[in-house]
C-alpha positions as CSV (number, residue, x, y, z in Angstrom):
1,X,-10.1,24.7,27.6
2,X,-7.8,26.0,24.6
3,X,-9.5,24.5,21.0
4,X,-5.8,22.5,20.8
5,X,-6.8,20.9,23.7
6,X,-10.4,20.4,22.8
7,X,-9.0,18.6,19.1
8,X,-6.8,16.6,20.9
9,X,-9.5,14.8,23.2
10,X,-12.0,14.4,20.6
11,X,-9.5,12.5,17.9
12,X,-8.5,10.4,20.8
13,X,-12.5,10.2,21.6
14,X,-12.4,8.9,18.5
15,X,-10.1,6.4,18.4
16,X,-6.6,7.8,17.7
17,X,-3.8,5.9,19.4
18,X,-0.8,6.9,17.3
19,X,0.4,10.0,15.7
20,X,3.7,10.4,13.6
21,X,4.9,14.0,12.9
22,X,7.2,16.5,13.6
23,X,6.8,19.1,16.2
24,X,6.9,23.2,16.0
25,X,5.0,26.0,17.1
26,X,2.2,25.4,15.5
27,X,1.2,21.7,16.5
28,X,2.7,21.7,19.9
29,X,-0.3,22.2,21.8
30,X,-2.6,20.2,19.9
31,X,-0.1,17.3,20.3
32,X,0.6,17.2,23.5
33,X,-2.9,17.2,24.1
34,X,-3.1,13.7,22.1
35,X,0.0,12.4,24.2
36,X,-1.8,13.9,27.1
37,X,-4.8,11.9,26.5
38,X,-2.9,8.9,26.2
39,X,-1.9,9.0,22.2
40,X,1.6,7.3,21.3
41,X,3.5,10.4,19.6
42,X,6.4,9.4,17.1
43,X,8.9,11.5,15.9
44,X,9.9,11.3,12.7
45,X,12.9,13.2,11.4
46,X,11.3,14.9,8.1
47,X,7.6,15.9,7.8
48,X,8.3,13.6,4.3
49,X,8.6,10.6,6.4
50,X,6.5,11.2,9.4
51,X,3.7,11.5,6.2
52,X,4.6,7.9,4.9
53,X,5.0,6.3,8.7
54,X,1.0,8.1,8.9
55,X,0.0,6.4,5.4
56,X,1.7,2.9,6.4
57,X,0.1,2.6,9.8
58,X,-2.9,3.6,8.4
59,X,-3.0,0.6,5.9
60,X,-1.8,-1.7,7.9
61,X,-3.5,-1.6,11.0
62,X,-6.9,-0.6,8.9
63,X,-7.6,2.5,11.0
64,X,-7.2,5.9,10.7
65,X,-4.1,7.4,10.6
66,X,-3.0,10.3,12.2
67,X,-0.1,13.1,10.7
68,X,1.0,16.5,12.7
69,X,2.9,18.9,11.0
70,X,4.0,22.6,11.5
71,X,1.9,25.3,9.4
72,X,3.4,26.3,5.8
73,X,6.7,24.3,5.4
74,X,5.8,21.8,7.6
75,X,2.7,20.5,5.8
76,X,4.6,21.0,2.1
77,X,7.3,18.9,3.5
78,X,4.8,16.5,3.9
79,X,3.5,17.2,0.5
80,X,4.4,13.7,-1.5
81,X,3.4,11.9,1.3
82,X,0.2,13.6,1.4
83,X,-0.5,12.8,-2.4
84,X,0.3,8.8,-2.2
85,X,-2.3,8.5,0.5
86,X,-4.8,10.8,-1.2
87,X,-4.5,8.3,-4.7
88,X,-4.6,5.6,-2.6
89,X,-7.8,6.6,-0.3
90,X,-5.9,6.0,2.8
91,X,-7.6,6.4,6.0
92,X,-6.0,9.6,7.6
93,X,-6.0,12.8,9.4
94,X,-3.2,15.8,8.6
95,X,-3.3,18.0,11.7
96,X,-2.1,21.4,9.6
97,X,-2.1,24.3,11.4
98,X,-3.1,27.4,9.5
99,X,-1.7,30.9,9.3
100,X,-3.8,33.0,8.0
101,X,-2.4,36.3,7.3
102,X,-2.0,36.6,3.7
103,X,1.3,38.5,4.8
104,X,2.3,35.9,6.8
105,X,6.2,33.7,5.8
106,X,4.2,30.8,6.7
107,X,0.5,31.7,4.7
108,X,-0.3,28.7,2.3
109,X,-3.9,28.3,0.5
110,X,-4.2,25.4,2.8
111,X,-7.7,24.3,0.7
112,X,-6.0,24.6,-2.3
113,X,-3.4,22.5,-1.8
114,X,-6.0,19.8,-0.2
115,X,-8.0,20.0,-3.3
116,X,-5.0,19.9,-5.9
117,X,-3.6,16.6,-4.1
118,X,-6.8,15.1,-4.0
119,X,-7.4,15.6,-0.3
120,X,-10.4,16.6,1.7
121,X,-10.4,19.8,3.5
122,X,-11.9,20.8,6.8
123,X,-11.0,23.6,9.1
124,X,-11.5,24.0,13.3
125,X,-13.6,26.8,13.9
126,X,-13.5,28.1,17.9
127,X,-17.5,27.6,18.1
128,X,-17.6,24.3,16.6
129,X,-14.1,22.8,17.6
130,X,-15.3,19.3,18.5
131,X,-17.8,18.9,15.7
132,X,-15.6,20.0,12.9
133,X,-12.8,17.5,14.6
134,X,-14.8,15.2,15.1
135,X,-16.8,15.7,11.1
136,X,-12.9,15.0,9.8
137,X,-12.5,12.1,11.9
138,X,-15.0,9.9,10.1
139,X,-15.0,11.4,6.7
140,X,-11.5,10.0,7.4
141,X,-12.7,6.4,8.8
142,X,-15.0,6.3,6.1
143,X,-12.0,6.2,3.2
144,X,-10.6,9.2,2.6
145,X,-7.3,11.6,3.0
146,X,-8.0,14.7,5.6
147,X,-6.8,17.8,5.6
148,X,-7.8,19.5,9.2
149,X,-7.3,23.0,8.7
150,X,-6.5,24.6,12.4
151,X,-6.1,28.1,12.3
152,X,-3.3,29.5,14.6
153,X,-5.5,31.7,16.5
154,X,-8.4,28.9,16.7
155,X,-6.4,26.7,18.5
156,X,-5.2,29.7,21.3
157,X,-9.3,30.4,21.7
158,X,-10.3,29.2,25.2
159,X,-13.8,27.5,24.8
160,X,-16.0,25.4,27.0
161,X,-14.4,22.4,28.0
162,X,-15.5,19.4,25.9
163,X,-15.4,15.3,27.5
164,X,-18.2,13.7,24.9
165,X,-20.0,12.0,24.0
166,X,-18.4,10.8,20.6
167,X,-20.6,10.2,17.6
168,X,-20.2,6.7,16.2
169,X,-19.1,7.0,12.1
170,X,-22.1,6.1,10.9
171,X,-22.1,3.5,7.8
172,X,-22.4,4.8,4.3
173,X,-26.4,4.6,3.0
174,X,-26.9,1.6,0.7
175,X,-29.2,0.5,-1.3
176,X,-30.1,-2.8,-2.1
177,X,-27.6,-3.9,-5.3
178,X,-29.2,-4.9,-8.1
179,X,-27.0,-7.9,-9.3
180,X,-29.4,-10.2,-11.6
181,X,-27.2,-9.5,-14.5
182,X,-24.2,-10.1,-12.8
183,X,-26.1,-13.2,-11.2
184,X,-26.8,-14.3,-15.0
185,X,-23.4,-13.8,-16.2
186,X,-22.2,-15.5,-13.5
187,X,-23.9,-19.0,-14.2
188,X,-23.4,-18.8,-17.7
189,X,-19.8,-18.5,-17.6
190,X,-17.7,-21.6,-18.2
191,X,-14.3,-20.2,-17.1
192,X,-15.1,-17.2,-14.9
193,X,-12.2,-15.0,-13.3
194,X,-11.9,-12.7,-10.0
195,X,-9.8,-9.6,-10.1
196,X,-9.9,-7.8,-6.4
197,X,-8.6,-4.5,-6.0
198,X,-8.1,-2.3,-3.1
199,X,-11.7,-1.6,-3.0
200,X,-12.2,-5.1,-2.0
201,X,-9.8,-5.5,0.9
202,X,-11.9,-6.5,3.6
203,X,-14.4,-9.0,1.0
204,X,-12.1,-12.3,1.2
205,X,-14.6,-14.2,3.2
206,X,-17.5,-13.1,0.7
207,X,-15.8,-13.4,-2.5
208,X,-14.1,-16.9,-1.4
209,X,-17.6,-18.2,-0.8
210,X,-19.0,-16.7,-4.2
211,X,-15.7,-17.9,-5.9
212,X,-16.6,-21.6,-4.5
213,X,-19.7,-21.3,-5.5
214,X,-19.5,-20.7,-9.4
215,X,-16.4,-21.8,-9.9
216,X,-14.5,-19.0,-10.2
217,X,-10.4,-18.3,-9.8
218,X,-9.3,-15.6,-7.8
219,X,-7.0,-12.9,-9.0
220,X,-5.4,-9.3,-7.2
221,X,-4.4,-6.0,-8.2
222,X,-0.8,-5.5,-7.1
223,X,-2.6,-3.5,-3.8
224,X,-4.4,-6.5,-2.8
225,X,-1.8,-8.9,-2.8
226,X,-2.2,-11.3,-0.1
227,X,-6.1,-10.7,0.2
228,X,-6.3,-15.2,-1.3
229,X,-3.5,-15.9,0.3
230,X,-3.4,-19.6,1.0
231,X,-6.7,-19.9,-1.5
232,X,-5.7,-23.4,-3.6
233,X,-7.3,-21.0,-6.9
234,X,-5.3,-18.2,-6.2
235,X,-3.3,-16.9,-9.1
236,X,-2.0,-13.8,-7.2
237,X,-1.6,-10.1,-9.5
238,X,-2.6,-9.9,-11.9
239,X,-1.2,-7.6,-14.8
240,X,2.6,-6.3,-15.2
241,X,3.6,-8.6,-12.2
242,X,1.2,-11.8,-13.2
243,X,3.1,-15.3,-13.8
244,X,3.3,-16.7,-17.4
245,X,0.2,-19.0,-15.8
246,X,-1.8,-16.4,-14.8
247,X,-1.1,-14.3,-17.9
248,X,-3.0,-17.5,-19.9
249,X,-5.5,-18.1,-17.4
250,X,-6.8,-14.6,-17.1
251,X,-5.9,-14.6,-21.1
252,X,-8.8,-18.0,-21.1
253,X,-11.4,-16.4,-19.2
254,X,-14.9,-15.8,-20.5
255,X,-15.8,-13.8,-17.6
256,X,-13.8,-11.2,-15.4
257,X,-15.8,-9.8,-12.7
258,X,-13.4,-6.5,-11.3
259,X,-14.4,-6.5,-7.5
260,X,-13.0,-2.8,-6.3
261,X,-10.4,-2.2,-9.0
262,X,-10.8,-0.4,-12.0
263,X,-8.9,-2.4,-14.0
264,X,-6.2,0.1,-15.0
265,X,-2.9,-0.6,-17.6
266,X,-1.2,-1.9,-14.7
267,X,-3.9,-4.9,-13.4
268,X,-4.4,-5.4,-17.2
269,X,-1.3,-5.1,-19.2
270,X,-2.9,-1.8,-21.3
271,X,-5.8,-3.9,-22.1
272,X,-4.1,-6.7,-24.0
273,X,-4.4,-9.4,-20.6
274,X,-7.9,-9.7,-20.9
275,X,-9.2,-11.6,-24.0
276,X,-11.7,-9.4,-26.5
277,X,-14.2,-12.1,-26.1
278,X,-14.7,-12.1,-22.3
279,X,-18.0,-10.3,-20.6
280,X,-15.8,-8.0,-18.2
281,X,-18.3,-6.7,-15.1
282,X,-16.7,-4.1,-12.6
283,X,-18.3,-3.8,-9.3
284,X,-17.5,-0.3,-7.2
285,X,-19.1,1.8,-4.6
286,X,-18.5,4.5,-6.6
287,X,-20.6,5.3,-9.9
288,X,-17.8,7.5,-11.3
289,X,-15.1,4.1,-11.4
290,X,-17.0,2.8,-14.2
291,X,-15.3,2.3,-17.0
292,X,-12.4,5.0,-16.5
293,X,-9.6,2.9,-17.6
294,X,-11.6,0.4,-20.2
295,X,-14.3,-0.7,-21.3
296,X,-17.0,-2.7,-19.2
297,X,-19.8,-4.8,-20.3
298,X,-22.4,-4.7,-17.1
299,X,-21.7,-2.1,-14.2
300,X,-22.8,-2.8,-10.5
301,X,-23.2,-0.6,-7.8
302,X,-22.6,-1.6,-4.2
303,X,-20.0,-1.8,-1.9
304,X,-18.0,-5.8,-2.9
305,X,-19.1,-7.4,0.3
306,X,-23.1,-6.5,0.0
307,X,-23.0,-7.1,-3.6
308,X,-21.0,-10.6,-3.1
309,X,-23.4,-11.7,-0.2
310,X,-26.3,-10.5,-2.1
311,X,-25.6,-12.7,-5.7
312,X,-24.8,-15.6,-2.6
313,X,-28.1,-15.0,-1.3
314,X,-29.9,-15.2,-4.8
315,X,-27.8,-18.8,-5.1
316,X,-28.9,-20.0,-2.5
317,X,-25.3,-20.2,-1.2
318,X,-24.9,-20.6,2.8
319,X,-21.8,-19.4,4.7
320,X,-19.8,-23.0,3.7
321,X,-20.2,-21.6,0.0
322,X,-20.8,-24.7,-1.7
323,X,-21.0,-24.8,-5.5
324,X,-23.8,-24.7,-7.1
325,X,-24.0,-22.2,-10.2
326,X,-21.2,-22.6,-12.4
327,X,-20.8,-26.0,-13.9
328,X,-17.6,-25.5,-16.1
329,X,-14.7,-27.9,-16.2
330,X,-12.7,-24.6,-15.2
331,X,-11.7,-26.0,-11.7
332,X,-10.2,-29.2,-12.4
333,X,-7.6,-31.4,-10.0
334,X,-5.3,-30.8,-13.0
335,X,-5.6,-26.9,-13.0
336,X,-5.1,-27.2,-9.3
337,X,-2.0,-28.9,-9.6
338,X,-0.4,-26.5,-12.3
339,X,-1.3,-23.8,-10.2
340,X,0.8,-25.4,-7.3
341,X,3.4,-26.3,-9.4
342,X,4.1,-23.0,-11.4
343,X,1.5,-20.4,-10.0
344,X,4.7,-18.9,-8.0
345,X,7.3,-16.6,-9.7
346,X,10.3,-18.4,-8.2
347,X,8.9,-21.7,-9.9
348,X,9.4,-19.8,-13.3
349,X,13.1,-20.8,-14.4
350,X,15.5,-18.4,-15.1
351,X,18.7,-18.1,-15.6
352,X,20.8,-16.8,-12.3
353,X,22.7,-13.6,-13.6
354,X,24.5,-12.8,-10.8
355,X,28.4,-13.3,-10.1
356,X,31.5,-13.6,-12.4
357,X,33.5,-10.2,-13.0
358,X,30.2,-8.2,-11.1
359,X,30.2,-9.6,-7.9
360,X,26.6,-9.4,-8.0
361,X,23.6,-11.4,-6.7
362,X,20.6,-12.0,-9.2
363,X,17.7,-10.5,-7.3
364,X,15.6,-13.3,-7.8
365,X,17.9,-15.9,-6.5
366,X,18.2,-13.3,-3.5
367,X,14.0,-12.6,-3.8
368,X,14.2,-16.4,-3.4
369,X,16.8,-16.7,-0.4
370,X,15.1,-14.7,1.8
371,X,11.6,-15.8,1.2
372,X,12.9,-19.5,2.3
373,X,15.1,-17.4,5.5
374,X,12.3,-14.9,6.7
375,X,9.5,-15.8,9.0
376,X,6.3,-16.0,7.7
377,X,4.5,-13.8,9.4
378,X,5.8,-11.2,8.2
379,X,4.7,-7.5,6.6
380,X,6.4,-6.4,3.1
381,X,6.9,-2.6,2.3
382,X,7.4,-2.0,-1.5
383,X,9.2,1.6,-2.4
384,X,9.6,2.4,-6.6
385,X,11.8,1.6,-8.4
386,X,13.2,-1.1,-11.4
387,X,13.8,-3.6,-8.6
388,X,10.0,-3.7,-7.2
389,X,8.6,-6.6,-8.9
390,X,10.8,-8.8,-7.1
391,X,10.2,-8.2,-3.4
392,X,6.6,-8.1,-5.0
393,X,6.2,-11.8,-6.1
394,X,8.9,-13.4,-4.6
395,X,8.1,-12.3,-1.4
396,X,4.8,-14.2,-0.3
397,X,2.6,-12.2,2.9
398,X,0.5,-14.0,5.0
399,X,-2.8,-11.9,4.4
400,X,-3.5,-8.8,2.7
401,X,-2.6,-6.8,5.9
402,X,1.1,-8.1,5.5
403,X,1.6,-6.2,2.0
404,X,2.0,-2.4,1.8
405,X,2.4,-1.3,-2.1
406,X,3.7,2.8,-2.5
407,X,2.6,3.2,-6.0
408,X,-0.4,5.4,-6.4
409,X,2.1,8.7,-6.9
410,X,4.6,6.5,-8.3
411,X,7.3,8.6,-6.0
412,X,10.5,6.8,-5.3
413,X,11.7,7.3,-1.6
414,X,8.7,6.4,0.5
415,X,9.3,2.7,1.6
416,X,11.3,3.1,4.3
417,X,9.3,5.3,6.4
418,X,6.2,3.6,5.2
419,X,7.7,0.4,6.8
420,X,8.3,2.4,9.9
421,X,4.5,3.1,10.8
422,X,3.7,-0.5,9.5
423,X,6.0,-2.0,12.1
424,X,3.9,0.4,14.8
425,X,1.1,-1.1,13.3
426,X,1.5,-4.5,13.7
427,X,4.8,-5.3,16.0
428,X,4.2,-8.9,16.1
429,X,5.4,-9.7,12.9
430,X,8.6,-8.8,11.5
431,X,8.1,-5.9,8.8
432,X,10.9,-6.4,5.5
433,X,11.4,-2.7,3.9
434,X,12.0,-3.2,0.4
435,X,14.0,-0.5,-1.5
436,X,16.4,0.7,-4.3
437,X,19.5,2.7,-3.6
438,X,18.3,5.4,-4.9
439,X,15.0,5.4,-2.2
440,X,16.8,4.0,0.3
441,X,19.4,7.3,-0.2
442,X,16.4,9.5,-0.4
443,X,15.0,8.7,2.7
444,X,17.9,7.4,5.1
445,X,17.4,9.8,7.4
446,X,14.7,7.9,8.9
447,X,17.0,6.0,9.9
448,X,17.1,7.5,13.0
449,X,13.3,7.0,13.8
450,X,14.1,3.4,12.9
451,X,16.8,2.7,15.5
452,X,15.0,5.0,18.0
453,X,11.5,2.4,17.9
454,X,13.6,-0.5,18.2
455,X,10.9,-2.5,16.4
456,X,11.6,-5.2,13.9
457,X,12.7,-4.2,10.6
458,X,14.3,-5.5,8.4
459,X,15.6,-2.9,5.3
460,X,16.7,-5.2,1.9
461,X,18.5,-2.4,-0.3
462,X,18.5,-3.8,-3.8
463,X,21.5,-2.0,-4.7
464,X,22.3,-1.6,-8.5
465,X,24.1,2.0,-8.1
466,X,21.6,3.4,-10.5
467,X,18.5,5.1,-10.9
468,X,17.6,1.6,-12.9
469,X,14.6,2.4,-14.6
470,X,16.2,5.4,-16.5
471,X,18.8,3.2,-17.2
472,X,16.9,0.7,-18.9
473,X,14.4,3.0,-20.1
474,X,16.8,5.2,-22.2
475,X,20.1,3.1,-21.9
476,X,18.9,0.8,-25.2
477,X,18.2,4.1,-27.2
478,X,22.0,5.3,-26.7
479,X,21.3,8.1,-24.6
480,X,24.1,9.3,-21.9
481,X,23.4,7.4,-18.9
482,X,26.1,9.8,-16.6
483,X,23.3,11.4,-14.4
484,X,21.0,8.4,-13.5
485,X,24.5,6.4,-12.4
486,X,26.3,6.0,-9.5
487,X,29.8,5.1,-8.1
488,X,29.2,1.9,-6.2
489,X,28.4,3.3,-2.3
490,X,28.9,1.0,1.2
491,X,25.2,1.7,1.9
492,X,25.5,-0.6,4.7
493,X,27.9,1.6,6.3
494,X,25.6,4.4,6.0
495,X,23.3,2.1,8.1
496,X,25.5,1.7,10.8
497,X,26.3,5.1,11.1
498,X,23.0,5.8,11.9
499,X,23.0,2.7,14.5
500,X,21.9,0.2,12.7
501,X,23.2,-3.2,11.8
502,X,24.0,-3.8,8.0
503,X,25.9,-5.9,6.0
504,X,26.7,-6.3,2.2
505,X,25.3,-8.9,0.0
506,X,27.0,-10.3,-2.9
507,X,26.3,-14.1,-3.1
508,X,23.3,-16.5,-0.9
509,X,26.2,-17.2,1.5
510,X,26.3,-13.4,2.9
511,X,22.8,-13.8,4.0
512,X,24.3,-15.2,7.5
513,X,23.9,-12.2,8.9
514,X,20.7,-12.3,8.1
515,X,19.5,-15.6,9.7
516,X,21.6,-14.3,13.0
517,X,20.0,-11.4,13.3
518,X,16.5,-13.2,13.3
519,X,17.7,-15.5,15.9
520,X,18.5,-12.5,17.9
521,X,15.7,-9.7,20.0
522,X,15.6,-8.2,17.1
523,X,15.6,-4.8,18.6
524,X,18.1,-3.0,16.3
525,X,17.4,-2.8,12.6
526,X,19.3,-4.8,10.2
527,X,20.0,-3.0,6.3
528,X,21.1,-5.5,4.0
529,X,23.0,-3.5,1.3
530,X,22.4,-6.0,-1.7
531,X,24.5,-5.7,-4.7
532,X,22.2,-6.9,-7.6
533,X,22.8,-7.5,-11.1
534,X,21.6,-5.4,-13.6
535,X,22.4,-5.9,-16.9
536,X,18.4,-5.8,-18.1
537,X,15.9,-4.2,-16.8
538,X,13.1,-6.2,-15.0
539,X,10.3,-8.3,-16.8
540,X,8.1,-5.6,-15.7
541,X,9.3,-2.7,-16.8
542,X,9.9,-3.5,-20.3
543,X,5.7,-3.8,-19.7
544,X,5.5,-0.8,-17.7
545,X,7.4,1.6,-20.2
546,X,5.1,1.0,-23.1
547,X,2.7,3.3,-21.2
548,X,4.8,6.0,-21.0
């Protein structure tokens, strides 16, 4: 058996059921022998975009994602990709073929490149195929970015043929957590806070019951929107994108306890969300998190679900999480009700600047429109740009699985095919790609994956015919604005050149598509080529730029 072959069986051994790339000489072999073994192969139409389809089914399905790219150009391609999942600890495997002549047109100091993105690196050797496969497979599953180094004359090696067994990914060694401080700070506090980050995605059930119990409200970081969805104490993100009410509640707290996040200038508004008088406690599985962006007054160690369960356990709390330690008037029927009443950005008045002489649609009052239109089951893809907070908070997901946030290279242009492997992911619900015009230009050729899937998706384009954030980054200054602006561009007809259905939205009224589409099979995706106004930049970003 060839060691292409060999690496093929075992990541299927191992659980891998999709893999996005793009095909040359290189990876051929090794991916048919994943499609051979009964792997779903999708082609993507840039190694860029086969990279963000990896991250995004990755994320959203909460396994391991799979990428296969041709050696040298093929795996820079992939390059931007590569980096967002690295910062964002995503789950996945880049099958990168190696050449490994220094003379070679398509040599690259593969381990270099791993290292400088922030990537792992592990490379197939013919005598150890399916263990070093199989070693890169669960450093993968247990959190991080891959690189799988196959050398090109590796995989032609024929080798005894491998069928298992598989080794399970064994769990990461813990030690008991010590949490008595954090046990004491939690029952003295009087108005204690909750801020989950991506580190605590899978702790709801834990950090509900702990929440009930002391009396706690319950806070994200913009990646773990959704994770309290539904939660009557949920204040939703905190930071740049938090509502005036969270801003004061988080701004009232005499304890915030940071479960997976480390609290950077985005959760806390550089610092100034969180008042100077609050104990602040940061709880990460990793050592090295604490206290890199501010800081903290008592560390603990410990993944958040064992250290949650284990301050439970010295409450005496069962799995119905009564209360029992905190007994401040923090949780009141009154709290409760403002949080119903304006804990939601589209309760926040505002005045609608869209139509007159623009022709333009306010993106709130569109954020709005389609939040009441869409189903709610539903999976929200975020790309970079001036326009993100909106989809962000006026956009509400049904769990933590149905929110997918490209932020941690900051790269514009990877939405789109980021929604594309979170509609593999999860084809029951209906998966809303939210992007600029600028992204959405960047990456339209996926367009072509998109219509060839025939999944639901649904692209909203909030189209202000600008690279928006320069604008309203250097526009007030008085600097020429020529090279960050655009003519206006039918967007929509791009769309439809590539198969898809799209339409142009100006007012609430040219949604109709929209709501006909839905009622439809859904098998063709629809781009919504929304004209927005944009005479200021978003509430955000006037936040957002005084940290750069």
């Amino acid at each position: 058996m060839r060691v292409a072959e060999v690496v093929g069986r075992v990541l299927y051994a191992h659980g891998a059921r999709h893999v996005f790339g793009v095909v040359g000489s290189g990876n051929f072999h090794v991916t048919n022998a994943l499609v051979a073994a009964g792997a779903r192969f999708v082609a993507a139409a840039h190694e860029g975009g086969a990279a963000s389809m990896a991250d995004g089914y990755a994320r959203t399905a909460g396994t391991v994602g799979l990428l296969s790219v041709h050696q040298g150009p093929g795996v820079t391609n992939a390059l931007t990709g590569l980096t967002e999942a690295a910062k964002s600890r995503t789950p996945m495997v880049v099958l990168a073929p190696e050449a490994t002549a220094p003379r070679s047109n398509f040599f690259i100091d593969l381990p270099a490149l791993a290292a400088a993105v922030g990537a792992d690196f592990y490379r197939v050797r013919a005598t150890h195929a399916a263990e070093d496969t199989g070693a890169a497979y669960r450093a993968a599953a247990r959190g991080a970015t891959v690189v799988l180094g196959l050398p090109l004359e590796v995989q032609q090696a024929v080798i005894e043929a491998w069928s298992g067994p598989v080794p399970a990914v064994a769990p990461t060694p813990v030690t008991a957590p010590q949490v008595e401080p954090l046990l004491a700070a939690l029952q003295a506090a009087r108005r204690p806070v909750f801020i989950a980050g991506r580190g605590a995605r899978s702790a709801r059930e834990p950090l509900t019951r702990l929440a009930d119990a002391c009396g706690a409200l319950l806070a994200v970081s913009a990646a773990a929107k959704g994770l309290f969805a539904g939660n009557p104490w949920n204040l939703d993100v905190a930071g740049g994108f938090a509502t005036p009410l969270t801003a004061e509640l988080i701004g009232a707290a005499d304890l915030v306890v940071a479960w997976g996040s480390t609290l950077n200038m985005w959760t806390t508004r550089h610092g100034e969300l969180i008042p100077p008088s609050a104990v602040v406690v940061q709880v990460d599985h990793d050592p090295a998190a604490f206290g890199v962006n501010r800081p903290v007054d008592l560390t603990v160690a410990g993944e958040v679900t064992a250290v949650a369960e284990a301050v439970l356990a010295r409450l005496g709390v069962g799995s119905t999480g009564s209360a029992g330690a905190g007994t401040g008037g923090w949780r009141t029927p009154e709290l409760a009700q403002r949080i119903r009443d304006h804990g939601r950005w589209r309760s926040v008045p505002y005045q609608d600047e869209g139509g007159g002489a623009s022709a333009t649609i306010d993106p709130r009052t569109l954020s709005t429109a389609l939040d009441d239109l869409l189903p709610a089951d539903r999976t929200v893809v975020v790309d970079s740009g001036n326009f993100m907070g909106y989809p962000s908070m006026w956009l509400d997901v049904p769990d933590v699985a149905g929110f997918c946030f490209t932020q941690a290279f900051q790269s514009v242009g990877l939405g789109l095919a980021s929604a594309l492997g979170a509609a593999v992911a999860r084809p029951d619900r209906l998966t809303v790609a939210a992007v600029g015009d600028g992204g959405f230009v960047m990456s339209a050729t996926e367009l072509v994956t998109a219509v060839r899937l025939a999944l639901p998706l649904l692209v909203v384009i909030y189209d202000d015919a600008a690279y928006g954030a320069e604008v309203h980054h250097f526009g007030p200054d008085g600097y020429p604005l020529e090279t960050v602006t655009f003519p206006e561009t039918d967007l929509a007809a791009i769309a439809r050149g590539y198969g898809c259905d799209g339409s142009t939205v100006r007012t609430v009224d040219d949604l109709e598509p929209v709501r006909r589409w839905l009622a439809g099979p859904r098998t063709r995706p629809l781009v919504i080529d929304a004209k927005v106004s944009a005479a200021r930049g978003s509430w955000w970003l006037e936040e957002a730029f005084r940290g750069h």
